[in-house]
Structures are given as structure tokens and as C-alpha cells.
N, C-alpha and C positions, 0 to 999 in steps of 0.2 A: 811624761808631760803630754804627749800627743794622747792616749787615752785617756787624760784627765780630763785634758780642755772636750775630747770627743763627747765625755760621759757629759759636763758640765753643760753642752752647745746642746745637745739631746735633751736635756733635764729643759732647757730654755725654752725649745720648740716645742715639747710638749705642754710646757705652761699656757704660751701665747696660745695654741692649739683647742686648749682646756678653757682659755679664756673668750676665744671666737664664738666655741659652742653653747657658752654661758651668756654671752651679748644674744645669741640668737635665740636661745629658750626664753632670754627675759624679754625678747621685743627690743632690746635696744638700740633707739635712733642715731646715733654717732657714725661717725663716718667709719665705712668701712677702711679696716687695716691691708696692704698690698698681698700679703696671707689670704685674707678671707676673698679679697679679688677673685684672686687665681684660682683657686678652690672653686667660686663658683662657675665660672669661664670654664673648667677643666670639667666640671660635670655638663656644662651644656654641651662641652665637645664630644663626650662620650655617649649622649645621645643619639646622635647622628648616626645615619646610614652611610656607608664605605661601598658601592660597588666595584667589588672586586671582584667579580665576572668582566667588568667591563675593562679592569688595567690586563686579565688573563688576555680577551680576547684583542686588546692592542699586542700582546706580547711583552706587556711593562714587567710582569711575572710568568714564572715556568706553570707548569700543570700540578707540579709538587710542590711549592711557593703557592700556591690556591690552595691546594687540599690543609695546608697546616695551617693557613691563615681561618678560611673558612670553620676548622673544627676549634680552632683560640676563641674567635672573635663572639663576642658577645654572649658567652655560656660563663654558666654559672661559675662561682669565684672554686670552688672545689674541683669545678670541671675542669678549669686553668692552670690550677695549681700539682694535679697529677700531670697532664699534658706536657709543664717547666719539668716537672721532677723527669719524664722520662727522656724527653728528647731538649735538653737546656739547651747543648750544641746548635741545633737547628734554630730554632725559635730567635735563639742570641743573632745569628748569621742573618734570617729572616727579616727582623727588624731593621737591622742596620740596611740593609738591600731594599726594604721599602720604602727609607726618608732617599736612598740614593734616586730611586724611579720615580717614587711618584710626583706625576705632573699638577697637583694642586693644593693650594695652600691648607684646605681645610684636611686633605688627607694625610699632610704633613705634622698639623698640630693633633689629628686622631693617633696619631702612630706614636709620636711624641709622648701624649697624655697618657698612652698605655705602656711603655717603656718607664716613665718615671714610675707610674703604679707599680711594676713590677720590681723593679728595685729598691722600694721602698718597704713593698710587702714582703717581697721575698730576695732579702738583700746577695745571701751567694748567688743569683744570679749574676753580679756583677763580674764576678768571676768568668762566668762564662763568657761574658762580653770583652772580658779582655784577650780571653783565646781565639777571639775572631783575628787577630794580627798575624795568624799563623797562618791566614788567608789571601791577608789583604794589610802588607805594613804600616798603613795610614791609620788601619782599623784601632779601636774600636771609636779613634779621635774626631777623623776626618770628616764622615756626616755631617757632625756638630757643628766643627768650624765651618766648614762652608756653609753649613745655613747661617749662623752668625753673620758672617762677611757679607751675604747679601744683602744690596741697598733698599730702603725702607721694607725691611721685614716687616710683620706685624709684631706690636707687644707680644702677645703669648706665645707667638712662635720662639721670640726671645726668651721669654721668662723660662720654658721647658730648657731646651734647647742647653740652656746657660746653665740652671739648675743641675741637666745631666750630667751634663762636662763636666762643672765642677767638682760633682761626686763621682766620678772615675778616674780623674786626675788625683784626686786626694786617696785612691785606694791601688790606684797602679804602682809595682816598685818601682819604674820608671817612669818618665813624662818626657818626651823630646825637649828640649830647652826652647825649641822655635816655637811647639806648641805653647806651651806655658807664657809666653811672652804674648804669642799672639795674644790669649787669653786674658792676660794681665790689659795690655793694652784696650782690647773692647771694654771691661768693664772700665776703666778712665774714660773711653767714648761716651760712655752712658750717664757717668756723672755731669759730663757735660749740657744734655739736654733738657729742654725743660718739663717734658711729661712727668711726673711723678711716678709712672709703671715704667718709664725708661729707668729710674734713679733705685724703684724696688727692685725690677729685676737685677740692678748692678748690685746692690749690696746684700741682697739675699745669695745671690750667688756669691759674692765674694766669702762669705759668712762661711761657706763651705769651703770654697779655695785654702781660706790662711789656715785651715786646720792641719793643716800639712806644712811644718816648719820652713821647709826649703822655698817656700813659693813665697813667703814674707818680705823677706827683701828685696826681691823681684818685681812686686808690688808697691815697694817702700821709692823704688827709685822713681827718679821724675816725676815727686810732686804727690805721691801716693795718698801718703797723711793728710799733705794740703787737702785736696781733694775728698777728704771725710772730715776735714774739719769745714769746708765748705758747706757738706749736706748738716753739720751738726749745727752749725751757724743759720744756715738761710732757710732751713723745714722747720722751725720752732713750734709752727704751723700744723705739722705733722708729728708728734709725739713718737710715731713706730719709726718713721725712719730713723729718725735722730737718737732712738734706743738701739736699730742694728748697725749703722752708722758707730756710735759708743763702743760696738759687741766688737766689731773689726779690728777697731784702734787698741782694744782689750787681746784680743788676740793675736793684732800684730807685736806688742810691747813684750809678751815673753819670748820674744827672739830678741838678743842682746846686738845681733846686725843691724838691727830696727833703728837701735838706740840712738846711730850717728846720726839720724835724720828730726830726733824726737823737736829739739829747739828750733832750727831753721825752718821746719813747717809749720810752725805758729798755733800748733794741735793743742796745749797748754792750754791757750788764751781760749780756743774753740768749747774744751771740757767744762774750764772752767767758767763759762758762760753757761754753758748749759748747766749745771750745776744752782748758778744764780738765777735763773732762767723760771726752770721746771718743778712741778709739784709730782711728778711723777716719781714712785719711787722704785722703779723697774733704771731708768733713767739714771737717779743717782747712784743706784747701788752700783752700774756699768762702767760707772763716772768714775765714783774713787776705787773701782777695781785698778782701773786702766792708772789712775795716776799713780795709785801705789805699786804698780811696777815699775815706773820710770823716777820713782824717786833716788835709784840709784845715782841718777843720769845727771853729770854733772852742770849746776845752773838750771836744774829743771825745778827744785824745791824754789828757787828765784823767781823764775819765769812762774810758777804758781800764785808766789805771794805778789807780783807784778800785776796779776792777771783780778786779783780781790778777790782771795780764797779764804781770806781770813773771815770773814763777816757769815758766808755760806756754812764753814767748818762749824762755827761757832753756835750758828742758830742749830745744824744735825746733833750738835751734843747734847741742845737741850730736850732733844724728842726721844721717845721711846720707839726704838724698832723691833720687830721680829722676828728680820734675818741676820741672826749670827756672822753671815760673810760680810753682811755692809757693817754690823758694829766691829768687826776684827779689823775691815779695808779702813772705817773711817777711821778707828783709833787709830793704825798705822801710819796712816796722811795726817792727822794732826798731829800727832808727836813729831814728827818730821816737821812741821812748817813750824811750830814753836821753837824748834830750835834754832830753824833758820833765823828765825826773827830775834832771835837772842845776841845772833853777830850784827847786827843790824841796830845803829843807833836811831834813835827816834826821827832824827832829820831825813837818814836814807828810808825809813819809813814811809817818811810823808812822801818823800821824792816819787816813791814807789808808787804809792795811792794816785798823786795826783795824775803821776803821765797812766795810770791806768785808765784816767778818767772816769773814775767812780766812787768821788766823795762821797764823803755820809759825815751826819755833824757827830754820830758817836764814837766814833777817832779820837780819842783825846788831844790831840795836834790845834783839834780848832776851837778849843775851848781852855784850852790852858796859856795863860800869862808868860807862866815858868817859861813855854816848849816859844814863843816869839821871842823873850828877850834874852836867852841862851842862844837861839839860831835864825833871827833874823837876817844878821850878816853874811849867814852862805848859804842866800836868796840872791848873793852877788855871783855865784859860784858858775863856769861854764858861761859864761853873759848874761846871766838874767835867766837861763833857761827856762826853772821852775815858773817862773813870772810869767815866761813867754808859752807856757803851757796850760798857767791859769786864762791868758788872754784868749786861747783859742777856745777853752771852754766855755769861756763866756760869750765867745762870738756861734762857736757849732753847737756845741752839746745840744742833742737832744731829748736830756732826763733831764727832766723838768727838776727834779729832786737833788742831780747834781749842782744848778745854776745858783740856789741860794748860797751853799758852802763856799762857790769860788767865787763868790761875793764877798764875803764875809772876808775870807781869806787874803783878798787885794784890799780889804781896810786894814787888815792887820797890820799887814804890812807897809801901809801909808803912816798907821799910828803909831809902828813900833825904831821904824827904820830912825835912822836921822837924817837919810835925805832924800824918804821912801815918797814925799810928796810929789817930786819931781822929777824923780824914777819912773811912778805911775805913770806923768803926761809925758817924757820922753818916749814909751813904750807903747801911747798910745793906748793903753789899757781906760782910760776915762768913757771914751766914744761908746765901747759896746756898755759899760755901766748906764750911763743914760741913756741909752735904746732899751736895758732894760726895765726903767723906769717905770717904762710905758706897757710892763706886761699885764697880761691879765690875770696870773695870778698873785695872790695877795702877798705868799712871803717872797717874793721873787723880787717885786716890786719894793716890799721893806728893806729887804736884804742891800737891794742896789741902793737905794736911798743914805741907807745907813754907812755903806762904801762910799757912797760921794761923801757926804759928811767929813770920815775922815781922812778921804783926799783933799778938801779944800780947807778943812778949818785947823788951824794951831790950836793945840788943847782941847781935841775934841771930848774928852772924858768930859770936862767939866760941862759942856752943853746937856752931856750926855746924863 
């Protein structure tokens, strides 16, 4: 599994990678992606001059700590790459001894930016970086977190910093438990804030954390899910977050530990929004990856069709795709919610629709006779609930698109009840109907009109 998900999270970043460089050869204006940020931030850093004559002559480095930096730094990418090959040991020890010394920020993010390069380009390095521990026991962790843990670092300091950890953490056999925790915990700090390079750095790096199964649940506790259902929810704005955001929750779900948490954190309702949401189709494919794991999960097929996943499923069946994994993910998830729906009599149906708060008049519910005079009487069901949930709609909702249906819905049920007229003004459901009277738009305003109607008249058909 863990070299599936590796190959698969690899195949990802080289797309979006592929797709940065294709935004910039076409000139295109859109806002840059937290990717393309950092990218550009990490080559202004590496422009920069380092004197490193002048940390020798504080003492911040030895005279052999100068001579190996001095012959790395800024020579050609062939010259660097014998240099790692002969002396990996040193260079690995080297680095880590430079974020320990040096006294300033900008030398800290040069040191950084060429540590990630290095690991990236030339991955057994890492290897070497973990045999610094036979050094120094904290090693090769310790740097990291403590520059994490300082108060107002800069973003990129963060972004680097976060990125390494995570991928040493994910290739070490071991991870101290306290590290790992601390770890988990900063990125929760992150989701917290409101910068948006605070919220990339958190989920780009986590991207790399969950790829390592044992770190999932770790993550999962205290709100974990919540927490990416939050960035999937309130970045709609931001299409990349709320795709790695998606990539997480996808990665967290093949861990079956995951699973206790999948309903209580409300991640369901988060997906399936995004789903109804977005035209992006990096997005949905992410979407019904993740949910078609969790369909296992009991009440989560619920919690899906709760959420109005019916109306999304329905419209992906009738498009043509490309990719083979979203036609294999979506077929998977809609076979499942159909069957769900098949225990499900029409009344828990609607029940479902309405407290999703996402009517639509193509429901058959609101336009069939049959489905009110079958099941109007357990409208009485729990006190009034259903009723009591059309009423808020009508007073909060702010989909203009929902307000006529639960219109319509509260005549229904004035015209279908036998003592549904007086139900209505018990409930107080009238008040917001006539405040909607006064909307400005037009079926909103018919919609209510046509509800008063048959709340106040006996025999409204014949008027009608």
C-alpha cells in the first residue's frame, strides 16, 4: 500500500508540477498555486550571497566546516553532485550544524532551500541524514523542530523546514513518538491561521506525513479530519488547497484506524460539498477517491446521501471522463448510494434532503400528489420536526434556489394535511412566508404567494 499511495502522490506532484510550467510558458494570469509560491521564494533565496568567511571568523564554523561549504556552495549542479557522492557523511552533518549556528534568518532559509534541493534531487541522501543520529540523538529531527517551534518564524522558513521533516519522518524506520506528535500537532496550529501560505505550508506538508501509515491516526486524533474538512469547506476560493486538502483525507481513509473518526468529523458533509461545489476535475476525482474508501464505514453511505450526493453523482454519470480511476471511484460510490437508497422509503428520503438543506424541485417528493397524500401524516413525526426544519429554511437559507421549494413544500402541506392550516400558524411558519413576499426575486416571491394561498384558503385547488 505505502508504495502505491508513494507512486500515485509522485505521479500527483508531477502533474501539478507539469501544470505550473504550462501556466507560465502560456502567460497565464490566475493566481498563483502555494507550489508555484514557494518555487519562486526558493530561487530568490538561492540567489543570494552567504558570507561565510564572516560566520568562520565569529567561530560560528570550524576551518573544515568552511572549506566544505565554500567548495558546495554555488558550483555547478555536476560539481555538487561528485562532492555528495564522495563525502555524503560530512556534507549530511554539515548542513544540519549550519540551521544549528547560524545567527540569521535569511542564512537559515539558504541552508534550508539547498537541503530540500538535495533531497529531492539526490534522494539517498536522506540516508545520510539519518546516520547523523549516531552523532547527535536528536539528529537528524531536532533542527527542524526547533525552528518550527519558534515564535513568528517566517512562512518559508516554515514551508522548507515542514516539507523536510515530513520527508524524513516518512523514510525513517523509526520516528520518536514525541517527535511525530509534536509534528502532527504544528500542522493543526497552521490550519488554524489565517494566511493562506500558513494553511499551504500545513497541508503540503502533511501530504507527505500521512504517506506513512503509522502517522494517520496520530493525525486523525483531536479533530484531525475536522480540520481538513474546514480548509475543504472555507478555501472554495482556492481550488489547490481544497485539492490537497481532498489528497489527505484520501490518504488518511486507507488506514481502517482512520475510520472511527470518519462520521464524527463531519468530513462526509465537507467532500460532499465540494463535490457539489467545484468544476474542477483534479477535485472530484480526489473527492470520490476518498469517499470510496470510507464506504465501508458504517452510516457513512448515510451520512453521504444526508449530505446531497445524489444530484452531483448523477450529473458525473452523465459526462464523459478520461480518467479511468474517477470512472472506476465514481462507479464504485454510486453503486453504493443506490443501494442505500433502496432501504430508504421515500419519506426518509425527503427527511434526508430537507435537513440537508438542499432542495431542488427535481426530487420527485415535491411534485408528486401520490408522495403528500401517502405521507403527510408523518409530518407529525418527532413534533413537527421536518416542518420545524422547512421553517428555518425559510427564515436562514441562503440559496436563493432552495427558498422556493420550501415554499412550495409548507403549501403542501397546508393543502394536503387535515389540520395542516393550523399547524402552519401554530409553528409560526406564516411570518417568514410573508417576509418572503417581499423578495426580489420573482419565483421566490410566487413560490411564497402561492403558500399563503394554501395556508389561508379551504379548497385551494379550485382557486387555483
Amino acid at each position: 500500500e505505502r508504495n502505491c499511495i508513494g507512486i500515485l502522490f509522485l505521479a500527483v506532484r508531477m502533474a501539478d508540477n507539469a501544470a505550473a510550467d504550462w501556466r507560465a510558458k502560456a502567460g497565464e494570469s490566475a493566481a498563483k498555486t502555494h507550489y508555484d509560491i514557494v518555487k519562486d521564494q526558493a530561487a530568490q533565496v538561492l540567489k543570494e550571497d552567504v558570507s561565510w568567511e564572516g560566520y568562520q571568523k565569529a567561530n560560528f564554523i570550524s576551518d573544515d566546516d568552511f572549506k566544505l561549504i565554500k567548495r558546495f556552495d554555488k558550483k555547478p549542479p555536476e560539481v555538487q553532485a561528485k562532492l555528495l557522492q564522495a563525502e555524503a557523511d560530512k556534507y549530511a552533518e554539515l548542513f544540519l550544524q549550519l540551521l544549528v549556528k547560524a545567527n540569521k534568518d535569511a542564512t537559515v532559509q539558504y541552508v534550508l532551500t539547498l537541503i530540500d534541493q538535495i533531497i529531492t534531487e539526490k534522494p539517498d541522501m536522506i540516508n545520510w541524514f539519518m546516520r547523523t543520529s549516531e552523532k547527535d540523538a536528536g539528529w537528524p529531527f531536532d533542527p527542524f523542530t526547533r525552528l518550527l517551534n519558534r515564535a513568528n518564524a517566517e512562512w518559508f522558513t516554515n514551508s522548507k523546514a515542514s516539507s523536510i521533516l515530513a520527508t524524513l519522518m516518512v523514510k525513517a524506520p523509526s520516528v520518536p513518538e514525541d517527535k511525530v506528535k509534536f509534528f502532527s500537532g504544528w500542522i493543526k496550529e497552521q490550519f488554524n491561521k489565517l494566511d493562506d501560505r500558513d494553511i499551504g505550508n500545513a497541508v503540503s506538508a502533511l501530504q507527505i506525513f500521512l504517506l506513512k501509515s503509522d502517522f494517520r491516526p496520530i493525525f486523525a486524533q483531536d479533530s484531525g479530519l475536522s480540520m481538513l474538512g474546514s480548509v475543504i469547506r472555507g478555501k472554495q476560493k482556492n481550488p489547490q488547497l481544497v485539492y490537497q486538502a481532498c489528497n489527505c483525507v484520501w490518504l488518511m481513509t486507507y488506514s481502517k484506524e482512520v475510520h472511527t473518526y470518519v462520521l464524527q468529523s463531519k468530513i462526509i458533509d465537507a467532500i460532499v460539498n465540494a463535490l457539489r461545489m467545484t468544476p474542477k476535475e483534479k477535485i472530484i476525482r480526489m473527492s470520490l477517491a476518498a469517499l470510496r474508501n470510507v464506504t465501508p464505514v458504517e452510516g457513512a453511505v448515510d451520512a453521504m446521501i444526508d449530505a446531497g450526493i445524489v444530484k452531483p453523482l448523477e450529473s458525473f454519470k452523465q459526462r464523459n471522463w478520461g480518467d479511468e480511476d474517477l470512472v472506476d471511484d465514481l462507479a464504485a460510490v454510486y453503486n453504493e448510494v443506490q443501494k442505500g437508497l433502496a432501504h430508504l422509503s421515500s419519506f426518509d428520503m425527503y427527511k434526508k434532503e430537507v435537513a440537508s438543506g438542499k432542495l431542488d424541485f427535481s426530487s420527485p417528493a415535491h411534485r408528486s400528489e401520490k408522495f403528500w397524500r401517502e405521507n403527510v401524516t408523518r409530518f407529525e413525526e418527532d413534533h413537527f420536526r421536518v416542518l420545524l426544519y422547512l421553517k428555518e429554511l425559510l427564515r436562514a437559507s441562503p440559496d436563493t434556489s432552495v427558498l422556493p421549494v420550501a415554499c412550495y413544500d409548507v403549501g403542501e402541506f397546508a393543502r394536503f394535511h387535515p389540520r395542516g392550516r393550523t399547524i402552519i400558524s401554530q409553528l409560526g411558519i406564516k411570518d417568514p412566508l410573508m417576509q418572503l413576499m417581499t423578495s426580489r426575486d420573482p419565483e421566490i416571491k410566487k413560490q411564497a404567494l402561492l403558500a399563503l394561498q394554501k395556508v389561508m384558503v379551504t379548497n385551494w385547488e379550485y382557486i387555483n
